[in-house]
BAMAR-317501 format. One line per 5 residues: number of its first residue (from 0); for each residue x, y, z of N, C-alpha, C. Coordinates in Angstrom, 1 decimal. Each point is the difference from the previous one (the first is absolute). Layout:
N
NUM	X,Y,Z,X,Y,Z,X,Y,Z; ...
//
This chain:
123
0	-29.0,-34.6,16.8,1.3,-0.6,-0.3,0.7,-0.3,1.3; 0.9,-1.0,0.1,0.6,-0.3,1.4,1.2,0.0,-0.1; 0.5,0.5,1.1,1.2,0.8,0.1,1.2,-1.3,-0.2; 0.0,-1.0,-0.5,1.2,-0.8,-0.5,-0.3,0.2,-1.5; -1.5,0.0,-0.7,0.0,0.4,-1.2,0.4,1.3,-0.6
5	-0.2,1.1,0.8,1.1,0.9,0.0,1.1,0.0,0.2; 0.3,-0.4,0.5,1.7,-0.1,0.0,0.3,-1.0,-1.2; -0.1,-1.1,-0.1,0.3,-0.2,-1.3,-0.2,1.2,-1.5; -0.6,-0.2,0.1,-0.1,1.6,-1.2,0.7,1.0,0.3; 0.2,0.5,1.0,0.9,0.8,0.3,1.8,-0.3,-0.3
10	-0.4,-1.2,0.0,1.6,-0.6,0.0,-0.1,-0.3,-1.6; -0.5,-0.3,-0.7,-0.3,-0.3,-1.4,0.4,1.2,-0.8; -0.3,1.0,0.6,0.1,1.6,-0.6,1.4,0.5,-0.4; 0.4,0.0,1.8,1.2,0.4,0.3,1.0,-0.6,-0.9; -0.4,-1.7,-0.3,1.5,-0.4,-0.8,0.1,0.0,-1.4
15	-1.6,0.7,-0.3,-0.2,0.4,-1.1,0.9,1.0,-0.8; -0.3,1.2,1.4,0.8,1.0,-0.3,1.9,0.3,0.2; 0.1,-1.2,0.8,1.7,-0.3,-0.2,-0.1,-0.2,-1.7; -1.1,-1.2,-0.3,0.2,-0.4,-1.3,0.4,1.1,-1.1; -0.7,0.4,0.4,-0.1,1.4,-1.2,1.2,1.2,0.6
20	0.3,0.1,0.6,0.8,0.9,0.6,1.8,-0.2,-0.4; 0.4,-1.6,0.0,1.1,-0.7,-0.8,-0.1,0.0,-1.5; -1.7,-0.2,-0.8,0.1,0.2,-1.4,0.3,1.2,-0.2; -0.9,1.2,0.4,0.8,1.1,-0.3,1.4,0.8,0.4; 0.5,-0.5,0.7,1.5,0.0,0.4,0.7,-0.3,-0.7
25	-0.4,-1.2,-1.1,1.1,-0.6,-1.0,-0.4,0.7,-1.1; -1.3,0.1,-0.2,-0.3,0.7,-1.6,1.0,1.6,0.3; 0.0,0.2,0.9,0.8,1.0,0.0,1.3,0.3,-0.6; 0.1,-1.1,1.5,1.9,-0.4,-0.8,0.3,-0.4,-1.2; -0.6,-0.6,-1.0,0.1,-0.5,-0.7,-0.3,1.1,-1.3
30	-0.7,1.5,0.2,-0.5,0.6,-0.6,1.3,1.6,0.0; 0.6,-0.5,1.2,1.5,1.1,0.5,0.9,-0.6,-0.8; 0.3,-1.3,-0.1,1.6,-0.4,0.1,0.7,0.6,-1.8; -1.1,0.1,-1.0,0.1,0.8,-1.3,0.3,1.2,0.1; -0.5,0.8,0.9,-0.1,1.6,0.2,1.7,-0.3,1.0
35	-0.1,-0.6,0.7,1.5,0.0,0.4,1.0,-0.2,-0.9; 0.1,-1.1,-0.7,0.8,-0.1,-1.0,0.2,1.1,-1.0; -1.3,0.7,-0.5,0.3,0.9,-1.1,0.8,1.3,0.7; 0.0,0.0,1.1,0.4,0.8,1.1,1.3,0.5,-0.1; 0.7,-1.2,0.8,1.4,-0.9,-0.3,0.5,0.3,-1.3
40	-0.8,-0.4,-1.0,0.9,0.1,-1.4,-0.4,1.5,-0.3; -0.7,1.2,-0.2,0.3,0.9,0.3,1.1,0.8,0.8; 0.0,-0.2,1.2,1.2,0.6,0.9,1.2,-0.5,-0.7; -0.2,-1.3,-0.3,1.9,-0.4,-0.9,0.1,0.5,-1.1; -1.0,0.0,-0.8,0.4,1.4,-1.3,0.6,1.3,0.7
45	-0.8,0.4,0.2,0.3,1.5,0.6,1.1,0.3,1.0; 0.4,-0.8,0.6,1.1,-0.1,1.0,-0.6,0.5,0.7; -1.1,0.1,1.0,-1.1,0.3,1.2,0.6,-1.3,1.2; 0.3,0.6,1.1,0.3,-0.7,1.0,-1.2,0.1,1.1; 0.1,-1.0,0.6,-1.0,0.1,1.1,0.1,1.3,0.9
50	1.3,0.5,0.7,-0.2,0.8,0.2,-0.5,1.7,-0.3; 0.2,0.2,-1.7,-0.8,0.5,-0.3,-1.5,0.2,-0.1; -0.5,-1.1,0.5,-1.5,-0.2,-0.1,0.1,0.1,1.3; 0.6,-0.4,0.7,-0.5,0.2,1.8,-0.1,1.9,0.2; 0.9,0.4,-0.7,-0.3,1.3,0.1,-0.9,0.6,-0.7
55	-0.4,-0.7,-1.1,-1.2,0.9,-0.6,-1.4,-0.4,0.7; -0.1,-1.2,0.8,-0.8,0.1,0.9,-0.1,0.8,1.0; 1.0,0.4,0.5,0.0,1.2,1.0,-0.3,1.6,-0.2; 0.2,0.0,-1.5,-0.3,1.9,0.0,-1.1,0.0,-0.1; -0.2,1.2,0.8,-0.9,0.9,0.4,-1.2,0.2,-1.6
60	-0.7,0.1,0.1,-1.1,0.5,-1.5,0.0,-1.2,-0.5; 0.5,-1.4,0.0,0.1,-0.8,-1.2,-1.7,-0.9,0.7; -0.6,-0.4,-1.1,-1.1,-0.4,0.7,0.7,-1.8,-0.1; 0.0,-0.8,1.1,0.2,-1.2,0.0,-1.1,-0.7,0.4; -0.1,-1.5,-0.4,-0.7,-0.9,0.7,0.6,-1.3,1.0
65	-0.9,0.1,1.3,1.0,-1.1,0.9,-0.6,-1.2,-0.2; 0.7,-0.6,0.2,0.5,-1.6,-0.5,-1.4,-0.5,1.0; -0.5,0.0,0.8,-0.9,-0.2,0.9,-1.1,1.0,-0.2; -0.8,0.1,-1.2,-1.3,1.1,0.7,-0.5,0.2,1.2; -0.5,1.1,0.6,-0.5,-0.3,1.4,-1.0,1.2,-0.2
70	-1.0,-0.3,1.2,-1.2,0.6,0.0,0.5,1.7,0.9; 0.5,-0.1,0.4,0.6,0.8,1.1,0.1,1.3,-0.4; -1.2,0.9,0.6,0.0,1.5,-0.7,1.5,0.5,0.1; 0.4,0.9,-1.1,1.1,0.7,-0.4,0.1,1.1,1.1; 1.6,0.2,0.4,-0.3,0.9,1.6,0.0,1.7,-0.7
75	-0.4,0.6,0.7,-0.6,1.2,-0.5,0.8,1.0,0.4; 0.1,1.2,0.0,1.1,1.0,0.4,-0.8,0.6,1.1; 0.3,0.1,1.1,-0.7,0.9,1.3,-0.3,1.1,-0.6; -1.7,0.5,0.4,-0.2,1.0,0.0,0.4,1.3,0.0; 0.6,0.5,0.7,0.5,1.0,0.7,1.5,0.3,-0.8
80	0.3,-0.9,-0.9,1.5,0.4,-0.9,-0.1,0.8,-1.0; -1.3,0.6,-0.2,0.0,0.2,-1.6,0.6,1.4,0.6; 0.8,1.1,-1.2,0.5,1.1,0.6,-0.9,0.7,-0.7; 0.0,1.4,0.7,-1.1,0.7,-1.4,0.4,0.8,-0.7; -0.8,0.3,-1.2,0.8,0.7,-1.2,-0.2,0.9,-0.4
85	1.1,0.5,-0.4,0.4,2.1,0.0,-1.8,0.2,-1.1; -0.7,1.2,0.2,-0.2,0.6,-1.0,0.3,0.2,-1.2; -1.1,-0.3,-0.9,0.7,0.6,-1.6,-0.7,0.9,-0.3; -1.2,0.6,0.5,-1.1,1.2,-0.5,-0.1,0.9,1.0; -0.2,1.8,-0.2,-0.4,0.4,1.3,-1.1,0.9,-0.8
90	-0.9,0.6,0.4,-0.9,0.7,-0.7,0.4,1.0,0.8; 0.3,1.2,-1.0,0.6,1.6,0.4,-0.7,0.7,1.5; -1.5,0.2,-0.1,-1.0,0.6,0.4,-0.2,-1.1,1.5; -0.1,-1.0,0.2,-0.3,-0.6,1.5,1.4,-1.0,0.4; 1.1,0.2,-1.0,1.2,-0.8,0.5,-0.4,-1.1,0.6
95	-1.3,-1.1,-0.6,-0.4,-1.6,-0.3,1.1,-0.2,-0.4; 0.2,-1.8,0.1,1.0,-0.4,-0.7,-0.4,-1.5,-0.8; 0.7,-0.1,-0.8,-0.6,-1.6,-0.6,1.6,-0.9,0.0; 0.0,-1.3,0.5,1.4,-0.8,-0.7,-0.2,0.0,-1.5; -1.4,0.0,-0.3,-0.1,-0.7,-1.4,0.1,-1.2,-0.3
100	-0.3,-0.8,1.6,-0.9,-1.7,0.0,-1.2,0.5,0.4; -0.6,-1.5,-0.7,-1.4,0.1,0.5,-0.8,0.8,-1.1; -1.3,0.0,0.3,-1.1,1.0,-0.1,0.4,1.5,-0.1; 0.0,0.5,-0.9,0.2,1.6,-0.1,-0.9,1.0,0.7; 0.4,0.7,1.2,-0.8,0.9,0.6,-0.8,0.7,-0.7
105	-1.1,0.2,0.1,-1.1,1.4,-0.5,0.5,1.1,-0.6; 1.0,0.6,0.3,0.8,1.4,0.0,0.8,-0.8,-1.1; 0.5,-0.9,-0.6,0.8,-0.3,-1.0,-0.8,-0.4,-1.3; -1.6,-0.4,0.4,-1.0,-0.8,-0.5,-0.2,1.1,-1.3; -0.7,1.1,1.1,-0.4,1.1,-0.1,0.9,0.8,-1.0
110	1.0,0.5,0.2,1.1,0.9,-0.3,0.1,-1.1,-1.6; -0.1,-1.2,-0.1,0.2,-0.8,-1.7,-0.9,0.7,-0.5; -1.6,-0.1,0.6,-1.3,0.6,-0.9,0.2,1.1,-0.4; 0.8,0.5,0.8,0.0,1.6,-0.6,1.0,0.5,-1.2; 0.9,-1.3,-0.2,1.3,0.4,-0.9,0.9,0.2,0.2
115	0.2,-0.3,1.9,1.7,0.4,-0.2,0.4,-1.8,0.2; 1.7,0.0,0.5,0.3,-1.1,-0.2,0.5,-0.6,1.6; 0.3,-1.3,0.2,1.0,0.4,1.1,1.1,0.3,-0.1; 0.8,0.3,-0.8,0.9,0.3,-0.2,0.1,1.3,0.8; -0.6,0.6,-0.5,-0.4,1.1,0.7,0.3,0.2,2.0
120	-0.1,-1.0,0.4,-0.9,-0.2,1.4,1.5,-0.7,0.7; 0.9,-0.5,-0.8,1.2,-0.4,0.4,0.8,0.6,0.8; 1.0,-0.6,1.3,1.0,0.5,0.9,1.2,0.0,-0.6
//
């Protein structure tokens, strides 16, 4: 293949994909502008103002989605913040302790087989 035949094809491609890149741009829009409107006439029943919504975008817990997907891993909490957590079990005889996350120590495993409870094993 010679490198002007390449490049034609290459260039063939590319405007292909503008092509397609504007169709799905509009199917888009054109697939929003209902979901907006039913939007609109919702918020006007309800007396919902925009700034109400700007704030329910903002709390904390609410799961939202951004107007722009992006690939961009979610930032993560530093290692080193987690605090750690009081005990909830102590076993009488070796003062072990369990939070009561996780996997149940041997000594709590143990001590169910036998019939007692943790209740028992509680601080």
């Amino acid at each position: 293949m010679t490198q002007q035949n390449y490049a034609n094809q290459q260039a063939k491609i590319q405007k292909e994909i503008e092509r397609l890149n504007k169709q799905a741009q509009l199917l888009q829009s054109k697939q929003r502008k209902p979901v907006i409107s039913s939007i609109l006439r919702s918020m006007k029943e309800y007396g919902i103002t925009p700034e109400e919504i700007s704030a329910a975008f903002g709390k904390p817990g609410t799961k939202t989605r951004q107007a722009a997907p992006s690939k961009a891993p979610k930032p993560t909490k530093a290692s080193g913040t987690k605090k750690p957590v009081a005990p909830k079990y102590r076993h009488p005889d070796t003062s072990a302790t369990w939070t009561g996350r996780g996997k149940a120590p041997l000594w709590i495993v143990e001590a169910e087989k036998n019939g007692q409870t943790r209740q028992q094993f509680l601080i």
